[in-house]
N, C-alpha and C positions, 0 to 999 in steps of 0.2 A: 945485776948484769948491766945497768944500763948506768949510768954518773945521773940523770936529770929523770925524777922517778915517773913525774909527769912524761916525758915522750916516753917510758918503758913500758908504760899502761898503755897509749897511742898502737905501739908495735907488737904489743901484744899478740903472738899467734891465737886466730880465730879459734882451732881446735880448743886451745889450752881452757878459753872461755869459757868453750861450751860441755868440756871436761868438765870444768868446776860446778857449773851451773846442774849440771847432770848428777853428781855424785852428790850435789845438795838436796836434788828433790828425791834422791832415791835414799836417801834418810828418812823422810817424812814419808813416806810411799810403803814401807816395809809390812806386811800383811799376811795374810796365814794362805799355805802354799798350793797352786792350784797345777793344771799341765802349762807346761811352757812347749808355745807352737813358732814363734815365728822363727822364721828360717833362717833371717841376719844376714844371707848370702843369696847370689844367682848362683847360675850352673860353670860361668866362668872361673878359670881357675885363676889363684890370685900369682903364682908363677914361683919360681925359687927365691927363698931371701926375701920376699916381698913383705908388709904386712900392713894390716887392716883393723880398725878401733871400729865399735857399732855401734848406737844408742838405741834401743828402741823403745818407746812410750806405747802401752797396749793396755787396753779393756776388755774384761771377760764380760761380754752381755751371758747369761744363765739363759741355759733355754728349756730348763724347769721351773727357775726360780725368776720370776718380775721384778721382787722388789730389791736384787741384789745387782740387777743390769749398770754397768759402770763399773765395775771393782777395775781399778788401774792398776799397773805396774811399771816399772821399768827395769829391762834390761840393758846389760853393759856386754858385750861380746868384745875379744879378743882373737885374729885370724894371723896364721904365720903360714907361709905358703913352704914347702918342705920339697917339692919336684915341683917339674913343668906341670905335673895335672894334678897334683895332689897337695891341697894344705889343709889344717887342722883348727880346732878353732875351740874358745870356751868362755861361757856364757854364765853368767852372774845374775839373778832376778833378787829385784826386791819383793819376789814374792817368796821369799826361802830357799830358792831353787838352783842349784850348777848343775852345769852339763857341759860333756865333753863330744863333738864329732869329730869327724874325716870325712872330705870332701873328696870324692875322685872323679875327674871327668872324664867324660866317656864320648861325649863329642865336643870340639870347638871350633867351630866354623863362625866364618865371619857373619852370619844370618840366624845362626841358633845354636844353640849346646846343651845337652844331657850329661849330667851329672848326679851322681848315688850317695849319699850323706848320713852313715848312719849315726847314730848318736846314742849317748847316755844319760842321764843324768836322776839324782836323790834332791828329795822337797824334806825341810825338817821340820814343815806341819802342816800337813795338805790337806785341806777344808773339803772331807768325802763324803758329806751327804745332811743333807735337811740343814743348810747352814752353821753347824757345830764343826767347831776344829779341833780333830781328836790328832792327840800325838802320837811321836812315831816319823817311822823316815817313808816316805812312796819314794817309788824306785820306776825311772819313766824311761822306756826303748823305745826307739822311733826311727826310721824309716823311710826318708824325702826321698823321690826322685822328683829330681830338678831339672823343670824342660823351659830353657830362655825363648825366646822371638827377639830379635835383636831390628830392630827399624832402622838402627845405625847406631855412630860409636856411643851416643849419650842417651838413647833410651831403650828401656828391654823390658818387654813383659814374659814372669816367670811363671809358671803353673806347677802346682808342687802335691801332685797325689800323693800318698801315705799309709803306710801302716805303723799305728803305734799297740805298746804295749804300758798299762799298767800295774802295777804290784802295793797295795793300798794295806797298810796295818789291819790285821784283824782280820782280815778276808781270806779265805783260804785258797780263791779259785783268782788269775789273774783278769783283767778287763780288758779285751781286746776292741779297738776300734780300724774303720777305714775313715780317713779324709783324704781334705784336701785343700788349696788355699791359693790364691791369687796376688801379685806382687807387681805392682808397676815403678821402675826406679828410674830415674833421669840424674843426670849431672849438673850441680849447681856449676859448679866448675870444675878444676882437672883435678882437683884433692877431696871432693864432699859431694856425697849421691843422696837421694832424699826417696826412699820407697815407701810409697802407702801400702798396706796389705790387710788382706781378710781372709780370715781359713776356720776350718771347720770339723770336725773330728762327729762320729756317729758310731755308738756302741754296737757290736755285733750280737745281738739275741740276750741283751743285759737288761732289764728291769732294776738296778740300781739306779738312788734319786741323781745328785748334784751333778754325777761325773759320768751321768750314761751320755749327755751328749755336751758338745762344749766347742763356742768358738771363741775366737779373737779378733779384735779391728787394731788398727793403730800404722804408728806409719817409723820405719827405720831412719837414721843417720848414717852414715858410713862415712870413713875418714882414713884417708894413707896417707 
């Protein structure tokens, strides 16, 4: 693209870097599949025609299991805004896992927003209990409402209650949980938002081991 290959690496879009650098560690990252929680979005809508690239880097600390605290992942999310309040969005983990939501917002005020997110997504080896990965697809529903606090244009804190569901090989009866999850985003600049996040999922009357209860830490990228 460029006649002098040296200044072509110089001009380099930032994004494209950090594309490459992302889809390199998310090779070596690939791991047997667990729930995928982070939300990759606020409650604002991303508008019509708009769209939105994600990265997010995330750790399952076990909150049965000690000696497995650390398991990382990363996901790659893709947002395409489809109405004023409604765009769509899907989500690639190196932990075996896609998913597909819809984002619709229900409030956008310049101070705060509520927004409903349901989602879908299949794991093609999801690690459900005493550390063994048994095969098979789990099939994961879930449920954000998304409530922003907006402090102004470049920073927003999200809070994001939830009901999921899961559908785990072998199991007859499904695993239902309530969480919930915390997300602080700011603006590096006008094209790249940086949110740290922590959420947390709690089985409802399940005595299953790995996946009765389960958080996540880690922190998003966002890119338009």
């Amino acid at each position: 693209m460029y006649a002098d290959c040296a200044k072509a690496r110089r001009e380099e879009p930032p994004m494209t870097s950090a594309m490459t650098a992302t889809l390199a560690l998310t090779l070596t990252l690939v791991s047997g599949g667990c729930a995928a929680l982070a939300d990759m979005t606020t409650a604002r809508p991303l508008g019509a025609q708009r769209f939105e690239l994600g990265v997010a880097l995330t750790f399952y600390p076990s909150l049965q299991e000690p000696e497995i605290i650390g398991l990382p992942a990363v996901d790659l999310s893709f947002r395409c805004g489809v109405a004023d309040r409604v765009d769509v969005g899907l989500r690639v983990s190196s932990m075996l896992m896609v998913m597909l939501d819809t984002k619709i917002a229900l409030v956008d005020a310049a101070d705060h927003g509520v927004a409903l997110m349901p989602a879908a997504g299949i794991s093609f080896a999801p690690l459900v209990s005493d550390k063994i990965v048994r095969g098979g697809v789990m099939v994961q529903l879930d449920l954000p409402l998304l409530v922003d606090y907006r402090f102004d244009a470049t920073r927003t804190l999200t809070l994001s209650p939830r009901y999921t569901v899961l559908l785990v090989p072998g199991e007859a009866a499904a695993r239902h949980y309530l969480g919930g999850g915390v997300t602080g985003s700011f603006d590096v600049d006008s094209d790249v938002t940086v949110a740290p996040f922590v959420v947390g999922l709690f089985g409802l009357g399940d005595d299953r081991s790995l996946l009765r209860n389960i958080a996540e830490i880690g922190v998003v990228s966002r890119f338009r």
